[in-house]
C-alpha positions as CSV (number, residue, x, y, z in Angstrom):
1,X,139.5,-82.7,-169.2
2,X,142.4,-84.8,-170.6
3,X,143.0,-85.1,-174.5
4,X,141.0,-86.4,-176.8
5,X,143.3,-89.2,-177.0
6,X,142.7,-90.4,-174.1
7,X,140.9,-93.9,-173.9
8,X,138.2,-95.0,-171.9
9,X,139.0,-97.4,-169.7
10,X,136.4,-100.1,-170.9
11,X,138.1,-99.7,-174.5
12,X,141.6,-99.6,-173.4
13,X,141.3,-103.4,-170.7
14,X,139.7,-104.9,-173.4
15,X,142.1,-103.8,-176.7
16,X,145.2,-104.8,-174.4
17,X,143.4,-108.0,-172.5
18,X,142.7,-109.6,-176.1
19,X,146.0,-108.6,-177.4
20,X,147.9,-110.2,-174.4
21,X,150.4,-112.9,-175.6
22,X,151.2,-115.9,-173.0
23,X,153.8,-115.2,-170.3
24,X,156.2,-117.2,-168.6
25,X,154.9,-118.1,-165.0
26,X,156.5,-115.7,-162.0
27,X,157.8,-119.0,-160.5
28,X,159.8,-120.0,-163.5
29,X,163.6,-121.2,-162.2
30,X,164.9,-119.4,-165.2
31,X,164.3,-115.7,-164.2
32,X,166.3,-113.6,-166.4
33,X,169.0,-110.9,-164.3
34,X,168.2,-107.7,-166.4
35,X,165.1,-106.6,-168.0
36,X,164.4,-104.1,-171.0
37,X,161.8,-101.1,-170.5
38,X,159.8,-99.0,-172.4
39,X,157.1,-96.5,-171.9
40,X,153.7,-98.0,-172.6
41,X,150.4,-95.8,-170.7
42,X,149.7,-92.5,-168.8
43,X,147.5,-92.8,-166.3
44,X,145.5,-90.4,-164.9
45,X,142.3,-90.0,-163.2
46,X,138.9,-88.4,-164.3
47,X,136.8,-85.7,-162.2
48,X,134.7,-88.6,-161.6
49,X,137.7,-90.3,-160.2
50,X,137.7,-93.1,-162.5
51,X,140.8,-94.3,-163.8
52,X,141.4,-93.9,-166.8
53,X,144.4,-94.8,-169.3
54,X,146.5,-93.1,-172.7
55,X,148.8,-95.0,-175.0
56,X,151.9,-93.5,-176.1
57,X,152.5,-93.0,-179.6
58,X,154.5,-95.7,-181.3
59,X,156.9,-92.7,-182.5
60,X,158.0,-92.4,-179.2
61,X,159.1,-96.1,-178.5
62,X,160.7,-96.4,-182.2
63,X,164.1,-97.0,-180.8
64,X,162.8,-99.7,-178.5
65,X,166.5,-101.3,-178.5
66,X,167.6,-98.3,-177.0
67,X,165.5,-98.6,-174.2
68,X,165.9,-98.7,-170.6
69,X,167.9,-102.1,-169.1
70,X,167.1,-102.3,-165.4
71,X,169.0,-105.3,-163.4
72,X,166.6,-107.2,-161.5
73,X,167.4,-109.9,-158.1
74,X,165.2,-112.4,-156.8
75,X,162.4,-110.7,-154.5
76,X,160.6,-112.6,-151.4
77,X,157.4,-111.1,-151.3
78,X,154.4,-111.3,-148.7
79,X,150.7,-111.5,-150.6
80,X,147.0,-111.7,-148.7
81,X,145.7,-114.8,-150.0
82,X,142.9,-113.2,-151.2
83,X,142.4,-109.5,-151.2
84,X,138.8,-109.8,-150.6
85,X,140.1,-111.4,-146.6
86,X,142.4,-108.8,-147.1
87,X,140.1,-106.0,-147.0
88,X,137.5,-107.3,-145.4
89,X,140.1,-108.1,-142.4
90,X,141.1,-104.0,-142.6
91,X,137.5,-103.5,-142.6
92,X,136.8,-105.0,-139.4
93,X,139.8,-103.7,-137.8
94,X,138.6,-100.4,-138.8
95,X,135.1,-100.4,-137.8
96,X,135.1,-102.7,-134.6
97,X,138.6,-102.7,-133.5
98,X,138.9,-106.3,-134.2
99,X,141.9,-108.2,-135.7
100,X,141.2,-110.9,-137.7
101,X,143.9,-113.8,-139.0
102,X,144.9,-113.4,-142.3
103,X,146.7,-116.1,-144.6
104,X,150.1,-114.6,-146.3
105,X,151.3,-116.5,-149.0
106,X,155.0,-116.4,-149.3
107,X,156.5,-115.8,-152.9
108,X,159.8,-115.5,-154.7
109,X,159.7,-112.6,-157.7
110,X,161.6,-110.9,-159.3
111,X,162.6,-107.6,-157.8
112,X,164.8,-104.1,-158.9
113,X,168.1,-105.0,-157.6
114,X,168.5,-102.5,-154.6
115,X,172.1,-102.7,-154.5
116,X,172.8,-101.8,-158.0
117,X,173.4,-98.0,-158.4
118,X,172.5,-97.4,-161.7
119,X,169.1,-99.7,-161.4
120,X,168.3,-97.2,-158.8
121,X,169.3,-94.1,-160.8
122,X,167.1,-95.3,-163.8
123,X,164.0,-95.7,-161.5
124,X,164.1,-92.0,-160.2
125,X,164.7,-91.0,-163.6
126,X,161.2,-93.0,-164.4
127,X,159.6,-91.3,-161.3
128,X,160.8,-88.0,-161.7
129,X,159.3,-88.0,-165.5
130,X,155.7,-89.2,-163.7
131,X,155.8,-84.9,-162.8
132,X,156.2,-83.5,-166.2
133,X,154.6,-84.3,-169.5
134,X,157.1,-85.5,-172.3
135,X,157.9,-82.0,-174.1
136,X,159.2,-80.8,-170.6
137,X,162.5,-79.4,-170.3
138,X,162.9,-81.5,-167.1
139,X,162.2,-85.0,-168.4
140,X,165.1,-87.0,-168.1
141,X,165.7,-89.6,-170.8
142,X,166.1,-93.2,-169.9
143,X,169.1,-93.7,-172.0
144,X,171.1,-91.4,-174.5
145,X,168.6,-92.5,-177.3
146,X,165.5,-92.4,-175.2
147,X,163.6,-89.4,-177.7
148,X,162.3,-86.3,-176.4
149,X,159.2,-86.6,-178.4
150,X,157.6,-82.7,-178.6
151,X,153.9,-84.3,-179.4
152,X,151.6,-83.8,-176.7
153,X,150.5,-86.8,-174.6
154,X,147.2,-85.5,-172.7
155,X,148.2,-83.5,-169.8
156,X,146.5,-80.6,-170.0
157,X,146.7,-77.3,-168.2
158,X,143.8,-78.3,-165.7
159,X,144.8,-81.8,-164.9
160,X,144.3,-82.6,-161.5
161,X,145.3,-85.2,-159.0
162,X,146.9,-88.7,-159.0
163,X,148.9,-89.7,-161.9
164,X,151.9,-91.0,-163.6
165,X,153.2,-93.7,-166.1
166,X,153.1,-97.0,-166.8
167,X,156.6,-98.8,-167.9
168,X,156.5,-102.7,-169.4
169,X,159.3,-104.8,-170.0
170,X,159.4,-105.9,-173.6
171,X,158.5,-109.3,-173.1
172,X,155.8,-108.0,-170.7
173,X,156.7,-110.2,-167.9
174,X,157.3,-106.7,-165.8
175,X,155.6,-103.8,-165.1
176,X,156.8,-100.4,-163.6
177,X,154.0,-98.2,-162.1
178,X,155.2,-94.8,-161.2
179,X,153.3,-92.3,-159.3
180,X,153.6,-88.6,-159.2
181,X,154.6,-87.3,-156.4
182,X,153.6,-83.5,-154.6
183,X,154.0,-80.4,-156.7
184,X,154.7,-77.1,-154.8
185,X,156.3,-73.9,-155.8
186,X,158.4,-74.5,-152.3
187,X,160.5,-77.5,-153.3
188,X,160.9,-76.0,-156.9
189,X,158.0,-77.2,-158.7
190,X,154.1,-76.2,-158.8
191,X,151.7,-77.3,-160.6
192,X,147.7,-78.0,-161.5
193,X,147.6,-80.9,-159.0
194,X,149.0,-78.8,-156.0
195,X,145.3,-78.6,-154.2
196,X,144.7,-82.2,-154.0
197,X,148.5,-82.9,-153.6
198,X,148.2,-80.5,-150.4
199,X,145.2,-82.5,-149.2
200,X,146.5,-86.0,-149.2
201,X,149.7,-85.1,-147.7
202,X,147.6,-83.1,-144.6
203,X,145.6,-86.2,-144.3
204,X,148.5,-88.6,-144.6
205,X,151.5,-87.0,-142.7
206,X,150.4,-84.8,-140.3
207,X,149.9,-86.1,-136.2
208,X,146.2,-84.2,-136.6
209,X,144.4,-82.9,-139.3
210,X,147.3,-80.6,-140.0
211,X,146.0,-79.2,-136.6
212,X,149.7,-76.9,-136.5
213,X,148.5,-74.0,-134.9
214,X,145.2,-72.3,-134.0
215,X,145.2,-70.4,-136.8
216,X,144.9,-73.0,-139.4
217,X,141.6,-74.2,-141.4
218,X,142.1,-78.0,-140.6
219,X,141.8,-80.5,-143.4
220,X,139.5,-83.1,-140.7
221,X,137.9,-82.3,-137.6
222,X,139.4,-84.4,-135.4
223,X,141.7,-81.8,-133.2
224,X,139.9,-82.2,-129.6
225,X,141.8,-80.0,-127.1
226,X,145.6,-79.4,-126.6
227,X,147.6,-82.4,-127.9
228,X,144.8,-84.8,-128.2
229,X,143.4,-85.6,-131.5
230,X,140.4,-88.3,-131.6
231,X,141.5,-91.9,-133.2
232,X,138.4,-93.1,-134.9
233,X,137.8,-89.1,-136.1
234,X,141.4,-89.7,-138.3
235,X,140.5,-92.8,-139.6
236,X,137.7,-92.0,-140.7
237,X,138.7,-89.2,-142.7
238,X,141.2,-91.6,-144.7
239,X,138.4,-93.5,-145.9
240,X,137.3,-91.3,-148.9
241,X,137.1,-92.8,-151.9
242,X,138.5,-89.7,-153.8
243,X,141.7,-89.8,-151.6
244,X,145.1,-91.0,-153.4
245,X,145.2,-94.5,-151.6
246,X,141.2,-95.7,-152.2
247,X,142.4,-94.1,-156.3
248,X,146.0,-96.2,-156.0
249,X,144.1,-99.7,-155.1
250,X,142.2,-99.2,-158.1
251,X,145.1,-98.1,-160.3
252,X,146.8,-101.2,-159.2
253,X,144.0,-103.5,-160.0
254,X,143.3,-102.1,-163.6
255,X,147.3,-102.1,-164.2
256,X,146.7,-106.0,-163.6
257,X,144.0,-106.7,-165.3
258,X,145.5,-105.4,-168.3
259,X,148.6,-107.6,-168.0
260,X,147.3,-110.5,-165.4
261,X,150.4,-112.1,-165.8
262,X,152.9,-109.5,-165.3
263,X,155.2,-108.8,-162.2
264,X,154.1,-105.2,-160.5
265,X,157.1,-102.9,-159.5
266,X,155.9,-99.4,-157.7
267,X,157.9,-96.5,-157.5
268,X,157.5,-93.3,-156.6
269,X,158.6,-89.9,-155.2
270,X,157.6,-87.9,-152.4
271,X,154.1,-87.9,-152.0
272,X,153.9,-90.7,-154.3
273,X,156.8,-92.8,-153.1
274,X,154.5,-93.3,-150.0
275,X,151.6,-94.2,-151.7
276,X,154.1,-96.7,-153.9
277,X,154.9,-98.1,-150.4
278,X,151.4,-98.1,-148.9
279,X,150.4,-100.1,-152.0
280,X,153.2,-102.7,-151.8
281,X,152.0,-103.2,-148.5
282,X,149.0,-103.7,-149.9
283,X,149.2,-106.0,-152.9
284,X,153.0,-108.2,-151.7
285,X,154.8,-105.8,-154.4
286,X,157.9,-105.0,-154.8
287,X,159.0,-100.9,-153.8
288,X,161.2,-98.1,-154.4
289,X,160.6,-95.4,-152.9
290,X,162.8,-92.0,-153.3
291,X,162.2,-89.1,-150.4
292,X,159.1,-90.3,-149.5
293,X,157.5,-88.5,-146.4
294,X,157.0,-91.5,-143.5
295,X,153.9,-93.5,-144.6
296,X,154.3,-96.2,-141.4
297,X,151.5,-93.6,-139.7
298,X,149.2,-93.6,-142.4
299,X,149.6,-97.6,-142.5
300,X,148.1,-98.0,-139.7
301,X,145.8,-95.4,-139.5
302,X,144.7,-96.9,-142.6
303,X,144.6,-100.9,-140.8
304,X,146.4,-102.6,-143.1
305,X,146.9,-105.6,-142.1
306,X,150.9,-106.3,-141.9
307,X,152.2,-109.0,-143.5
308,X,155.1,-111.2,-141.9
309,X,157.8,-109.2,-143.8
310,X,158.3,-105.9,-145.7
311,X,161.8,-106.2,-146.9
312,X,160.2,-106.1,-149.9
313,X,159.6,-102.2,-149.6
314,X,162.7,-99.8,-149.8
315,X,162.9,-96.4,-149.3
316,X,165.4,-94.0,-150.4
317,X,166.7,-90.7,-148.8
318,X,169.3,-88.5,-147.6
319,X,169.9,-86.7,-144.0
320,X,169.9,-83.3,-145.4
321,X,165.8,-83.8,-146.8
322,X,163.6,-82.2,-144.4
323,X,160.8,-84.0,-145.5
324,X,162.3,-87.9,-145.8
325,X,163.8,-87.2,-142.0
326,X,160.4,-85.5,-141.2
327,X,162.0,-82.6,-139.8
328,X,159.8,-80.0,-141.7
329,X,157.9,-79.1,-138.8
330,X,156.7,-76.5,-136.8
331,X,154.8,-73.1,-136.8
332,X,158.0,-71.1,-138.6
333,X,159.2,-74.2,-141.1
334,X,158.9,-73.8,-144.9
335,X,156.3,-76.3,-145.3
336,X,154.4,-75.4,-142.6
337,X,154.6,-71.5,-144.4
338,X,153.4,-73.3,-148.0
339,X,150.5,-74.5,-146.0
340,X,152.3,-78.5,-145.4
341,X,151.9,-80.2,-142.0
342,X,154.8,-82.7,-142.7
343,X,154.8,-84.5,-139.5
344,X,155.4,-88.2,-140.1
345,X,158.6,-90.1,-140.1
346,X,158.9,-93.3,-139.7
347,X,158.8,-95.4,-142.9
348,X,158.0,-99.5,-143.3
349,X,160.2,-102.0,-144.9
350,X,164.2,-101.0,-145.2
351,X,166.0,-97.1,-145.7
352,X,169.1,-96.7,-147.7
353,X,170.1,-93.4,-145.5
354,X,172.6,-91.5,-147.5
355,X,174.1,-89.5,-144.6
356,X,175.0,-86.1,-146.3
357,X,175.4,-83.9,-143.8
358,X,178.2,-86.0,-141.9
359,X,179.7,-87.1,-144.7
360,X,178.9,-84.4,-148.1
361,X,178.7,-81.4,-145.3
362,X,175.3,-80.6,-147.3
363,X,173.2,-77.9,-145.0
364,X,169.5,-79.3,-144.4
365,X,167.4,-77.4,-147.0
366,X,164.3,-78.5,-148.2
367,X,165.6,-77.5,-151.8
368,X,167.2,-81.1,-151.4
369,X,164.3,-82.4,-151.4
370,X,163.6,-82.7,-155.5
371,X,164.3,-85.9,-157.2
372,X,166.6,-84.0,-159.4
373,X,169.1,-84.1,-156.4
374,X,169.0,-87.8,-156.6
375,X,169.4,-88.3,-160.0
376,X,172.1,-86.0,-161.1
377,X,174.0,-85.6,-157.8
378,X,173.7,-88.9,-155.3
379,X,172.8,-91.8,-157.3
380,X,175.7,-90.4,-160.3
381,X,178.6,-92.0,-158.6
382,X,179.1,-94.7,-156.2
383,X,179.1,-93.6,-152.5
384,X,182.4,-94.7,-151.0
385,X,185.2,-96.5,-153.2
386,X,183.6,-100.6,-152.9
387,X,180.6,-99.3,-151.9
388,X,177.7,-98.2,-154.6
389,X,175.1,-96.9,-152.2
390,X,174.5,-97.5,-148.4
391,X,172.9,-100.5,-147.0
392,X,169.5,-100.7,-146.8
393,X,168.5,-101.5,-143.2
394,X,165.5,-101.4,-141.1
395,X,164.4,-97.8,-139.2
396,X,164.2,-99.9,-136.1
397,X,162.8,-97.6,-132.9
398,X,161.5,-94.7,-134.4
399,X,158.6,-93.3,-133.2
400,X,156.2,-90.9,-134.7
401,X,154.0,-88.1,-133.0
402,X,155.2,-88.7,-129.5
403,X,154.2,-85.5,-128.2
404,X,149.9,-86.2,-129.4
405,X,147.6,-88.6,-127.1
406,X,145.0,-90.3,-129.3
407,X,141.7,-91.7,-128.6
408,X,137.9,-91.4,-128.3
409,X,137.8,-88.0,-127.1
410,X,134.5,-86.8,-129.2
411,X,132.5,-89.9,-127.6
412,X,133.1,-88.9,-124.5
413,X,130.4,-87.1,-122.3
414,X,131.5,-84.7,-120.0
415,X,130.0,-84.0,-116.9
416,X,129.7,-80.5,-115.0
């Protein structure tokens, strides 16, 4: 169980909804080029997978001047018209095979400005913190002043699953959802949400079940003969209410109901930069994602319907991450030997590819693999003189799971 301080949801929408002061419309022509963020919510989820919210102590935002500046760019976003069509179009793709038109409505927001360095920095600072509670030794603070506050903000030893925190801009115009990403003893961290960490990545990033060998206990039974893994078995397996993505559309929906007029930004890392990115897709918001596994896969085996554009979605990584480059694969790799099928690599929207084996001479090492590399090593100085980080550019061609065939093997009825 969380803390005692922990609010029920019903208390929490209705305290902030009433207290909510009017906002400047998303479409102003005035949209300011820097905004100011401070910590506002945990978020969590309950055993009965509700979501459920906690405030952090007004100690901890005393120094609210001091707080996090992020620069911000104008943002062309893609947004279902309705997500009612939106689902019930996935819906119907999902259960008959049909596609069915949906209306996008194109809009201009403002967006974290992907070419500024620092902007970038500060947001993997705010996703890496989504890992540790505040009296960790490896929460980074946001700015010099940012206070390591040592009271305890509700994670306790048995928390489980999704979670992270919830940044708003002081005039509340912006919000920053962060998600936690996978904790594993293999990429230098462990933790009480490792079991349904492990599940959702299986499910998410592997070509079958994480179907690696015979000798593994498979976390779907969809595996139907050498190389051939049953379509309709996979996706139905992703439709679980429990799993991260079904949790992350209600997150999303109960982080706007508390601010309805607020901009959504999602970040995330690893585990949860993909589920930042699945929901961007989802919902027309803008993304950063840092060494996220490739979610393109689960997008589809998830039918969400595409919108016209995902430049809206970036994704952050370097060549020497095993994961990000999904080259942690295999009967004899490390993730496979912590029990991982990290098969996937193709990711939607753009990739700034920092390419530090060419370049840095780094040796591909899954130990590269922690945000901490990002923060303190890649994102701490510009990369090349003119230059502050690589272009972000499409990952046109790639092609995930080539060697499996999928379809309707289990329907099938063989004849002697």
């Amino acid at each position: 169980m969380l803390a005692a301080g922990i609010y029920t949801l019903l208390s929490l929408l209705t305290n902030y909804r009433n207290s909510q002061s009017p906002l400047q419309s998303q479409s102003s022509p005035s949209l300011p080029s820097s905004l100011t963020f401070t910590l506002r919510h945990l978020h969590a989820v309950s055993n009965t997978s509700a979501i459920i919210f906690q405030d952090v102590p007004s100690s901890y935002n005393a120094l609210s001047t001091n707080a996090h500046n992020v620069k911000a760019h104008p943002t062309l976003v893609h947004r279902p018209s309705s997500q009612a069509h939106f689902h019930r179009a996935r819906l119907r793709s999902l259960r008959q095979g049909q596609s069915e038109k949906l209306d996008w409505e194109e809009d201009e927001v403002l967006g974290p400005d992907i070419e500024n360095r620092e902007t970038l920095r500060e947001l993997a600072k705010m996703t890496n913190n989504a890992y540790v509670g505040p009296s960790d030794p490896g929460w980074y603070n946001l700015t010099d002043q940012w206070r390591n506050e040592t009271e305890p903000f509700g994670w306790e030893p048995d928390a489980d699953g999704f979670r992270g925190h919830v940044f708003v801009s002081l005039d509340n115009s912006t919000v920053v959802l962060s998600i936690k990403g996978t904790s594993a003893a293999f990429i230098g961290g462990a933790g009480p949400t490792v079991k349904k960490d492990k599940l959702n990545d299986n499910l998410l990033f592997s070509c079958c079940c994480a179907r690696v060998d015979w000798t593994w206990s498979t976390v779907c039974d969809c595996y139907s003969g050498v190389g051939k893994c049953d379509q309709t078995c996979l996706e139905e397996s992703m439709r679980d209410k429990s799993l991260f993505y079904a949790v992350g559309t209600n997150l999303y929906n109960n982080v706007t109901y508390l601010y309805p007029n607020a901009n959504i930004w999602l970040t995330g890392h690893s585990l949860g930069g993909s589920l930042a990115a699945l929901l961007g897709v989802t919902f027309g918001a803008p993304v950063v994602a840092f060494e996220a596994p490739g979610e393109k896969m689960a997008s589809k085996r998830l039918h969400l319907p595409s919108p016209p554009s995902m430049q809206h979605v970036t994704h952050l990584y370097h060549t020497a991450d095993v994961i990000a480059m999904g080259a942690c694969n295999g009967v004899l790799s490390t993730c496979a030997i912590g029990g991982y099928a990290m098969e996937s690599r193709c990711h939607n929207g753009k990739t700034i590819l920092y390419d530090t084996v060419s370049k840095l001479h780094w040796g591909v090492d899954i130990r590269t693999h922690r945000i901490g590399v990002i923060i303190d090593q890649l994102l701490a100085e510009d990369w090349e003189e003119g230059v502050p980080v690589p272009k972000a550019e499409p990952e046109d061609d790639c092609i995930d799971c080539y060697s499996w065939e999928y379809g309707d093997f289990k329907n099938v009825t063989r004849t002697v």
